[in-house]
C-alpha distance (Angstrom), angle and dihedral (degrees) to the residues before:
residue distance angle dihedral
X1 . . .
X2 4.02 . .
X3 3.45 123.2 .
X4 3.74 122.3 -127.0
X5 3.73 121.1 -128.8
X6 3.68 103.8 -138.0
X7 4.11 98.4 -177.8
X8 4.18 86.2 45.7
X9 4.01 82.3 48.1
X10 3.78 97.3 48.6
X11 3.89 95.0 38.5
X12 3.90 87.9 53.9
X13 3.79 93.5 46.7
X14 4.01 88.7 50.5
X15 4.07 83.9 50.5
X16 3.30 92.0 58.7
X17 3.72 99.9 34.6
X18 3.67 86.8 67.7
X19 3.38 99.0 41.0
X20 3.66 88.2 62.4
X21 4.08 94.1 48.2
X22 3.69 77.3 52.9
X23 3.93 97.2 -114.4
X24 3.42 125.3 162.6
X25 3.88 113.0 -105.8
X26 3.67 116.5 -123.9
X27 3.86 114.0 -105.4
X28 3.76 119.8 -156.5
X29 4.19 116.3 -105.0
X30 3.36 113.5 -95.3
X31 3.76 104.7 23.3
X32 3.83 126.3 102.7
X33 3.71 108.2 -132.5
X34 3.72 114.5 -155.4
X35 4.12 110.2 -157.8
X36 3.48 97.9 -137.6
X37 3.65 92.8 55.8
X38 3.76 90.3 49.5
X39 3.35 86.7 56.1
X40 3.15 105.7 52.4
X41 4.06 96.4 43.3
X42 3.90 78.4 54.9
X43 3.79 101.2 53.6
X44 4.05 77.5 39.7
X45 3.75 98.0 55.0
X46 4.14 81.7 47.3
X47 3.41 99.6 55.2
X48 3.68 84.9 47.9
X49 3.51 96.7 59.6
X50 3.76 96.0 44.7
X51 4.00 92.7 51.0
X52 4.32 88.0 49.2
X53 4.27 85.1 48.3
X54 3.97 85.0 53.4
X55 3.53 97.5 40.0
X56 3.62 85.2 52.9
X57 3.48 96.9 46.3
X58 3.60 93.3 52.5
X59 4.24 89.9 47.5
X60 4.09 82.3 52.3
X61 3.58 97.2 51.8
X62 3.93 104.0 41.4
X63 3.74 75.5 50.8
X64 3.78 107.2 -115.4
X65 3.70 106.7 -172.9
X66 4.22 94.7 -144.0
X67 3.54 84.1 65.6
X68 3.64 129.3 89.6
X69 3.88 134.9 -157.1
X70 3.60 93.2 -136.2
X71 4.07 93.3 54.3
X72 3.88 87.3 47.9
X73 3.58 93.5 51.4
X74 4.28 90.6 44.1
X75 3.94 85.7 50.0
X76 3.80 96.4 49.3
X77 4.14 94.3 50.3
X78 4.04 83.3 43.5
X79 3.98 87.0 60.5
X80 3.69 99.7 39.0
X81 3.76 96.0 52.6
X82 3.78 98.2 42.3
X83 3.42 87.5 48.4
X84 4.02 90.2 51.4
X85 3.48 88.4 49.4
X86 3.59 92.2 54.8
X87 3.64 89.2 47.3
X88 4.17 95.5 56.0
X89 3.63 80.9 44.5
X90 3.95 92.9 60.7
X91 3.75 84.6 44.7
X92 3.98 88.6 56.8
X93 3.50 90.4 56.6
X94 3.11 104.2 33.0
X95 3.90 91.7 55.0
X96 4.42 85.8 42.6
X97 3.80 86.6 55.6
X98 3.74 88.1 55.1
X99 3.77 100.0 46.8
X100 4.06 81.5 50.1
X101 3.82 93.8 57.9
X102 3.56 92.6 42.0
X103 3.60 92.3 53.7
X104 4.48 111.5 111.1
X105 4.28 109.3 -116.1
């Protein structure tokens, strides 16, 4: 049976917490972060998540014995609220892009 990392778990629910108060995430000193590639390793590390929930879910129901419900279940609400959060995050953009174009020259 896997092991759940509950500090990985909470630090990635904080992560997305304040993604979706629309904070700034914390870059490291002395690197240059580029948005678009922080986007993209975010809608990366999303994908990523839902593909281990399915993977999981499939393991579950062919009946896999190293697999447990409660894992499964973890996994699943892992996926659905990153992907939520990437969703609100579209929406931010989305409705920034907007207020741009809107904007008199």
């Amino acid at each position: 049976m896997n092991t759940v990392n509950v500090n990985q778990v909470l630090t990635q629910m904080r992560r997305l917490e304040g993604l979706a108060k629309n904070e700034a995430m914390p870059v490291e000193q002395g690197q240059g972060a580029n948005f678009g590639d922080l986007l993209k390793q975010s809608i990366d590390t999303v994908n990523e998540t839902q593909q281990t929930a399915g993977e999981l879910k499939t393991a579950f129901e062919t009946g896999s014995k190293n697999v447990d419900l409660a894992e499964v279940m973890i996994a699943v609400q892992k996926s659905s609220v990153s992907f939520q959060a990437m969703v609100q995050v579209r929406n931010k953009l989305v409705e920034a892009y907007k207020d741009v174009m809107n904007m008199p020259i």
